[in-house]
N, C-alpha and C positions, 0 to 999 in steps of 0.2 A: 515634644521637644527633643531635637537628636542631641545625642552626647558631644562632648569637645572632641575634634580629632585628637588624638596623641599628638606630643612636639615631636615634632621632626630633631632628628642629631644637626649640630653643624656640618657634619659633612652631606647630609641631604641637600643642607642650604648652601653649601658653595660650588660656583659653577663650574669653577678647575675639577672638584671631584667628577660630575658630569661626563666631562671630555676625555677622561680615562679611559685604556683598554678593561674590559670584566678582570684581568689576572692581576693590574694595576691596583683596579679599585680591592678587590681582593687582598693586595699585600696592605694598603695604606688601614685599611680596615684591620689585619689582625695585628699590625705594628702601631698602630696609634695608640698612646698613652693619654686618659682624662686622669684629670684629679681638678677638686675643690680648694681653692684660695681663699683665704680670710681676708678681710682689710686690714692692710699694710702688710701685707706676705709678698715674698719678693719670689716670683717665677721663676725668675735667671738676675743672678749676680754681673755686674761690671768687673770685668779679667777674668770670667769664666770662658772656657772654650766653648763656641756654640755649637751644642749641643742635637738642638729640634726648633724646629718650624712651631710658630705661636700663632692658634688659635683662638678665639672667645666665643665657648658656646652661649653663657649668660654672663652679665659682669660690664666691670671696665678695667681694663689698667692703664697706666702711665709708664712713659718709659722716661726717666729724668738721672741726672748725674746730681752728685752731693758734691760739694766744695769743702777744704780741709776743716774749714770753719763751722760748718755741719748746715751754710745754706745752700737749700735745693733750686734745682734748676728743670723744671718739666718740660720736655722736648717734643713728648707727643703722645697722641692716645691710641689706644686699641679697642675697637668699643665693640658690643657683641655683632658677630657674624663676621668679623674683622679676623686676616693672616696677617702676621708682621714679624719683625725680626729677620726676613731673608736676607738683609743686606752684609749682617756677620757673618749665615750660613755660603753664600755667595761666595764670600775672602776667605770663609777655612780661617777666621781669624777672634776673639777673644772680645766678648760683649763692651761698648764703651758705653753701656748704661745699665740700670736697675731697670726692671721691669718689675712692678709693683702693682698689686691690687688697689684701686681705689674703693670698691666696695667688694663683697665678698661676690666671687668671680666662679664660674666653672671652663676652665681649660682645659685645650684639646692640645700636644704636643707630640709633633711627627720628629721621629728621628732622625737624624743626618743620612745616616745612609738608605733610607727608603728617599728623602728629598733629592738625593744625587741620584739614585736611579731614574726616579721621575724627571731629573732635570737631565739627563741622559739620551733618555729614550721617547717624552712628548713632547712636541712641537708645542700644542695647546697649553699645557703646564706650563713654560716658557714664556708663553704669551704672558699667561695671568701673571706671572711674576713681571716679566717689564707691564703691563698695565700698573700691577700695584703700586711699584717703586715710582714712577711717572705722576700715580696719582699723590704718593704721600709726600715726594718732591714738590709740587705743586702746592701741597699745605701748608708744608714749612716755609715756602717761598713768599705766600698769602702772609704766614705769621711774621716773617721776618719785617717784608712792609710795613706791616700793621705799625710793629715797634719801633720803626723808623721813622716812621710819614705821617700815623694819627693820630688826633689829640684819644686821651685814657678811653672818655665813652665809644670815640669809632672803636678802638682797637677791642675792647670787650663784646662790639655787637660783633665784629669780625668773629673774631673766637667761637664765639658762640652758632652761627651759621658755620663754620668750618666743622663742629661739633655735631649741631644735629643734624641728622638725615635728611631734611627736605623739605618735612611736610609739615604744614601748621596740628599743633595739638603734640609735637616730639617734645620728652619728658626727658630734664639730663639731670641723674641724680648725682652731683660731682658739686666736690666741699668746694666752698668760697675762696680756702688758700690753694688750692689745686688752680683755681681759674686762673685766683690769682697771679700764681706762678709762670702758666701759659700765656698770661696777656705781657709780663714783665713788670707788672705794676704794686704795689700792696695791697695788701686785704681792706683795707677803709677806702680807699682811691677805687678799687674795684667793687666794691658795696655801696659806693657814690652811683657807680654809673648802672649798676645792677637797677638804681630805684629810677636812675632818671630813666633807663630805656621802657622799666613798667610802666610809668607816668605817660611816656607814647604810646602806650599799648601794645607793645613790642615783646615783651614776655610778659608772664605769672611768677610771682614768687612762691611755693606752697615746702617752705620748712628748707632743707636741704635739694629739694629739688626747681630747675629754672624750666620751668614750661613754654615753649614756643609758639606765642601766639599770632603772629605776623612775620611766614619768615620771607619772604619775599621783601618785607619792610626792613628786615632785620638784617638780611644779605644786602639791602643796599642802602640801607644807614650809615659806613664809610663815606658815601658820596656825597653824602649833603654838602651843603655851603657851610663852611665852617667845619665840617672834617680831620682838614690838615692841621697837622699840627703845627705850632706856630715855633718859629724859630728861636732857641734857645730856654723853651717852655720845658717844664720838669714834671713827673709822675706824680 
């Protein structure tokens, strides 16, 4: 029986590092800062200047704003092999969220002035940032739908397919008021539709984590007849 390969680092696994000059990869590599996150550790503060580039080598975090009244508002995720945050580093201007571990996370953090050289000097690095932004515009714009147009159950399969990867058997370990939050619905309302989507055999329930076992059904379980949401209908 041969051994496991070793894991590979995040930046093995991302394809912007790839596209790099040797002297590039070289700096990115002895400026990049890892450290370990707990759950509910906040990576980067909301009115902090942004600082570095946010990667996930294992983990998830959320990036969500708090209301004076101390309820949260979950904007979007970072899930591993995930860069995010460019959008502050981009404006040289001051986070307008938390960025928070959902479960205990291992992050990779490129510093601003290695990011502006890269943003500088490769074309290819450039790309991968407008593909990112493009693609995480695209999610929020999915979410926002959701919360406008479908009844509770579309809008949590939505979420859900926006969340994992692609493939049947993707495993998302992320709390019920976390979803909650993302879907804009409450934790009972979103644990309604949690059970009816298993009842189609559309996920697995197993503790904290929702197992994806039909996601082609589950990506287009919005569409069904009955869907929309009805007008003047409530969460």
């Amino acid at each position: 029986m041969k051994p496991a390969p070793p894991p590979t680092s995040l930046l093995d696994r991302s394809a912007w590092f790839a596209t790099l000059e040797p002297a590039q990869q070289a700096l990115v590599r002895a400026t990049l800062v890892e450290k370990d996150a707990a759950i509910g550790e906040c990576v980067a503060r909301v009115g902090e200047t942004a600082a570095h580039w946010i990667g996930v080598d294992s983990g998830f975090l959320q990036m969500s704003v708090t209301a004076a009244d101390g309820s949260e508002t979950t904007l979007h995720f970072l899930r591993e092999g995930e860069w995010g945050g460019e959008g502050s580093m981009l404006k040289r201007e001051q986070r307008r969220y938390d960025v928070i571990a959902v479960r205990a996370s291992r992050v990779c953090l490129l510093p601003a002035p290695t990011f502006e050289l890269l943003l500088a000097q490769s074309v290819p690095f450039n790309n991968f940032l407008l593909n990112n932004l493009n693609q995480r515009m695209g999610t929020v714009t999915a979410l926002l739908e959701a919360s406008r147009m479908l009844a509770p159950d579309m809008r949590v399969a939505r979420c859900l397919s926006l969340l994992a990867q692609g493939d049947d058997g993707d495993a998302l370990a992320l709390p019920q008021h976390q979803l909650a939050n993302l879907c804009g619905l409450s934790r009972q309302r979103t644990n309604m539709a949690l059970r009816a989507l298993r009842a189609d055999g559309l996920v697995q329930l197993d503790g904290p984590r929702i197992r994806i076992v039909d996601f082609a059904g589950l990506a287009s379980h919005g569409a069904k007849a009955g869907g929309r949401r009805k007008s003047g209908r409530t969460a």
